[in-house]
N, C-alpha and C positions, 0 to 999 in steps of 0.2 A: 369522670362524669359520663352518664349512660348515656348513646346518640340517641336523638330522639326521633321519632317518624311520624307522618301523618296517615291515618286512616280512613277511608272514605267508603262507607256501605258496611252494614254492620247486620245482615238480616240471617239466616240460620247459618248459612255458609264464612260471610268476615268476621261475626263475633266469634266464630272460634278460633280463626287464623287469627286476627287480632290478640287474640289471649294469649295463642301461642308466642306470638312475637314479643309482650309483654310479659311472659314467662324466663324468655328469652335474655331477659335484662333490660329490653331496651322499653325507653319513655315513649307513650302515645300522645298524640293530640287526634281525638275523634269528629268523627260527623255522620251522622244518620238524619234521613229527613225526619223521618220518627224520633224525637228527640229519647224516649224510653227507650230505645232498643240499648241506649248506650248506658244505660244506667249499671248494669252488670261491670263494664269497663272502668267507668268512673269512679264507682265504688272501690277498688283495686288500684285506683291513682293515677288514670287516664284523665288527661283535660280534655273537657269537650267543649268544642267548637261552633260558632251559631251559621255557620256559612263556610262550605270546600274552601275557600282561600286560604282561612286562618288555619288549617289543616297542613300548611303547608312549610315546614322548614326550611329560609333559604337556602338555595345548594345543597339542600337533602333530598330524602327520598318520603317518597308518598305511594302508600299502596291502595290501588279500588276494587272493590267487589261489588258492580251491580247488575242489575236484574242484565239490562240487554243493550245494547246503540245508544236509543235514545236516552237512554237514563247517563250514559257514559261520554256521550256528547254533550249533554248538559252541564254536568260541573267541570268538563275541561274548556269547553268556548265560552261561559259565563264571566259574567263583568259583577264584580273581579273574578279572575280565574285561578285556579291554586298553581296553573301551568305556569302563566307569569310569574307568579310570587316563589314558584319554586327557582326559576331564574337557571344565568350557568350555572352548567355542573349537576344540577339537579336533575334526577331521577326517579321519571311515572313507574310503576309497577303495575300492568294492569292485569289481574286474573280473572276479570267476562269473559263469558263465553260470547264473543260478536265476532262479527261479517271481517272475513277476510280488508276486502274493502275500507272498513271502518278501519281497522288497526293503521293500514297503510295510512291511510287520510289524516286519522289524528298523530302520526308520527311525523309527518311534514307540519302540521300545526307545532309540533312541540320543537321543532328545530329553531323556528322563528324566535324563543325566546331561550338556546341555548339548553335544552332539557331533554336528555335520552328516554326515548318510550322504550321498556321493555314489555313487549306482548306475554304473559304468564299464566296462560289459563292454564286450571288442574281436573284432575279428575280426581273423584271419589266424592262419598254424599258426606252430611253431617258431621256422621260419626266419626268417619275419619277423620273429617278437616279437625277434630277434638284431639284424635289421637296423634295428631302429625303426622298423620300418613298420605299425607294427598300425594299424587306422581304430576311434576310443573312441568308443561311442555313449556320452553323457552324460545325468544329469537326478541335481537335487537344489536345494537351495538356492542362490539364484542368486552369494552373495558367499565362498561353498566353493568355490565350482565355479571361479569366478575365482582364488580363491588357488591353489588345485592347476596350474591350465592350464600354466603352465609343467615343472611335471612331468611334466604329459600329454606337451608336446612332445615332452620329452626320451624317451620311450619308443613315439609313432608319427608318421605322418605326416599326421593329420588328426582332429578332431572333429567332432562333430552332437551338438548341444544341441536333447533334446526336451522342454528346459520342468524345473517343480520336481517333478512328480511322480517318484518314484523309482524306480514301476514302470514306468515309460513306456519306460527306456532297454535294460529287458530285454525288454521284449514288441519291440520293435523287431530286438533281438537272436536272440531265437526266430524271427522273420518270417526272418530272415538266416538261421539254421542248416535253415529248412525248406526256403529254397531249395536249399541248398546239399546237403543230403540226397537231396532231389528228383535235382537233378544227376546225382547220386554214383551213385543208384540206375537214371539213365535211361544212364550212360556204361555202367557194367554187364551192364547187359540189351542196350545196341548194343553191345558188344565181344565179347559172348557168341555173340550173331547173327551177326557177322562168321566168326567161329572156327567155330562150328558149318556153316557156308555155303564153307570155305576159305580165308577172307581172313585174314592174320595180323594178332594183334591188334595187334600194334610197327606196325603198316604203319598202321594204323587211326590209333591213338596220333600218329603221327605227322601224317599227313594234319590229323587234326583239330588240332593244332597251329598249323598255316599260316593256318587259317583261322578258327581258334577259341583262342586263345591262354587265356581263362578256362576253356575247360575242358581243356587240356591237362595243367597237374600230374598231376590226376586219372587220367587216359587216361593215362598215362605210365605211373605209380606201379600200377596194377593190367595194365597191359600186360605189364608185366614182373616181377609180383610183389612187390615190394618192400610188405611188409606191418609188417616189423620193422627200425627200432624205428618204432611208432606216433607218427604226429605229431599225431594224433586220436586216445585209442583208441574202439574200436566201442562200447565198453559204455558210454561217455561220450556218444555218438552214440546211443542207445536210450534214455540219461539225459531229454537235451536232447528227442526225439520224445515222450518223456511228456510232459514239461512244454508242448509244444507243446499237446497232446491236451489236457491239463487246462485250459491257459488258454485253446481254442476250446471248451470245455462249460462255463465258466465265464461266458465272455461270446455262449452259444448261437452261436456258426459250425460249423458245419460243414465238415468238411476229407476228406473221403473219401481222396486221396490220403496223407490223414499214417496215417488207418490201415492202409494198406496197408504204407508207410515201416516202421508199428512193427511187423509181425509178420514184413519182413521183418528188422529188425534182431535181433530178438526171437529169431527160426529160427538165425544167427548166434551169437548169446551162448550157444544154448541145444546147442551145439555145439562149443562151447569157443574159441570165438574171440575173448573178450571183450577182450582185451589187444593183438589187431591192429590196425593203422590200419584205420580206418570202412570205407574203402576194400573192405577185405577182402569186404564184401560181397558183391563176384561171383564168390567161392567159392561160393555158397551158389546164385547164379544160375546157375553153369555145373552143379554138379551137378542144378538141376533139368533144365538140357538136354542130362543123359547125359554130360558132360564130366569126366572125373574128375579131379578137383584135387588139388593137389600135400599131402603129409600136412600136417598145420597143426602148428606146435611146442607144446608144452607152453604153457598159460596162465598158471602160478602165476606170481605176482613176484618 
C-alpha cells in the first residue's frame, strides 16, 4: 500500500511539487484555501480535505507550501491543528520561504506534540518545481530529515543539509533570494540603459544569454514583458526583502543594498503591481528614466 501524505498550500509553486510527489507513487490528502486550486489533484486521486487537520496522517508526514509567517502560522496553531493530529513520530515539511525566527518558533511548537519540523525551503520558479528540479536547502532533526529524503528526490534535483538547527535552512534561503533580487534589480537597471542609449532590449536579452545563461530567464522575461502570469509574484519579492532586512538587524549586518532592493520593491507594490512577476520591477526603472511603460493590468485576483 502506498504511504500516504498530506498536503497543505497548493498555489503555482505546491501543485506542482504536490503532483510530483503523487507521481512518485505516493497517496495525497490535499488542502488549499481555494478549494479549485486542488481540483487538478483531485482529479488524478488526491483526497481533498475541508480543514489542515484532516490533512494530516497520524505519525506521517505532511508537506506546506505557503505564501509567508502568517499564513504558515495559521494552520500550524489552529484548533484543530494538523501539528497535533499529526502527533509522535510525525513529520512537518515545511518549504516557505519565512523568518529565520518563525522556523525556530514553530519547531518548539511542534516538539510539544512529539512531531519533527523539517525547515525545506527550495529554490527555482514554476517551471522547475514541474520538472523536479527545485535545489531543497535542508535543517531539522537529523533521523526526519532522513526519512523524508526520498520524497525530497522525488520533487528536486538536489539537497544541502545545513545541520539540526531549523533556521539555518531559511537564513541560507534569504541569502539566495537576496542575490537573486540583487540580480533582477541590476538586469533592469542594465536593460533600461540599453533602451534609453538605442539598443534594444531583446538584443541585450539575448546577447546576455550566450554568455550568461543564469541570468538570461530574467533578461528575457522583462525584455519582452511577460510579466503575467507571475512565476514570482513582486509583492512576495518585497515579503522575502523584509525578512531579509529583519534577519540582518537581528543578527546587526548591515546590507545597505537590501535597502535599496526594499524601497525599490516597495515603489512597485505601491503602484499596483503587486501581482507581477518580481521582474516587473523595471517598470518602475524605466519610468524613472522618462521611459513610459506599457499600462499595467488590474492587480486584484
Amino acid at each position: 500500500m502506498a504511504e500516504t501524505l498530506g498536503f497543505i498550500g497548493l498555489g503555482n509553486m505546491g501543485e506542482p511539487v504536490a503532483e510530483n510527489l503523487r507521481r512518485a507513487g505516493y497517496d495525497l490528502r490535499v488542502y488549499n484555501r481555494t478549494r479549485s486550486k486542488a481540483a487538478a489533484l483531485t482529479e488524478k486521486g488526491a483526497v481533498p480535505v475541508t480543514n489542515p487537520a484532516e490533512a494530516a496522517p497520524a505519525g506521517g508526514v505532511v508537506f506546506t507550501m505557503l505564501a509567508d509567517d502568517r499564513a504558515l502560522e495559521e494552520v500550524c496553531l489552529a484548533e484543530p491543528s494538523f501539528v497535533e493530529r499529526l502527533g509522535k513520530g510525525g513529520i512537518h515539511v515545511s518549504l516557505s520561504t519565512i523568518s529565520p525566527a518563525t522556523a525556530r518558533r514553530l519547531a518548539k511548537h511542534h516538539e510539544k506534540y512529539g512531531v519533527s519540523y523539517v525547515a525545506s525551503p527550495v529554490f527555482g520558479r514554476p517551471e522547475a518545481a514541474a520538472a523536479a528540479k527545485l535545489w531543497v536547502c535542508l535543517a531539522g532533526p537529523a533521523l526526519a530529515k532522513k526519512n523524508v529524503e526520498p520524497m525530497l528526490k522525488a520533487i528536486g534535483q538536489g539537497t544541502f543539509d545545513f545541520g539540526e538547527d531549523p533556521g539555518a535552512a531559511n537564513v541560507v534561503k534569504l541569502c539566495g533570494n537576496y542575490m537573486v533580487a540583487s540580480t533582477v534589480a541590476t538586469l533592469a537597471e542594465m536593460l533600461v540603459l540599453a533602451e534609453k542609449n538605442g539598443v534594444s532590449k531583446t538584443a541585450m536579452a539575448e546577447m546576455i544569454g550566450k554568455f550568461s545563461p543564469l541570468h538570461h530567464g530574467y533578461a528575457s522575461i522583462m525584455a519582452e514583458g511577460r510579466f503575467e502570469p507571475a512565476g514570482f509574484r513582486l509583492v512576495l519579492g518585497l515579503k522575502d526583502i523584509n525578512l531579509i532586512l529583519e534577519t540582518a538587524a537581528a543578527s546587526v549586518t548591515p546590507l545597505p543594498l537590501a535597502s535599496v532592493l526594499h524601497d525599490r520593491w516597495l515603489a512597485s507594490v505601491a503602484k499596483g503591481r503587486e501581482n507581477l512577476d518580481w521582474s516587473a520591477v523595471i517598470l518602475d526603472v524605466a519610468e524613472e528614466a522618462g521611459i513610459k511603460s506599457k499600462a499595467v493590468p488590474s492587480s486584484s485576483d
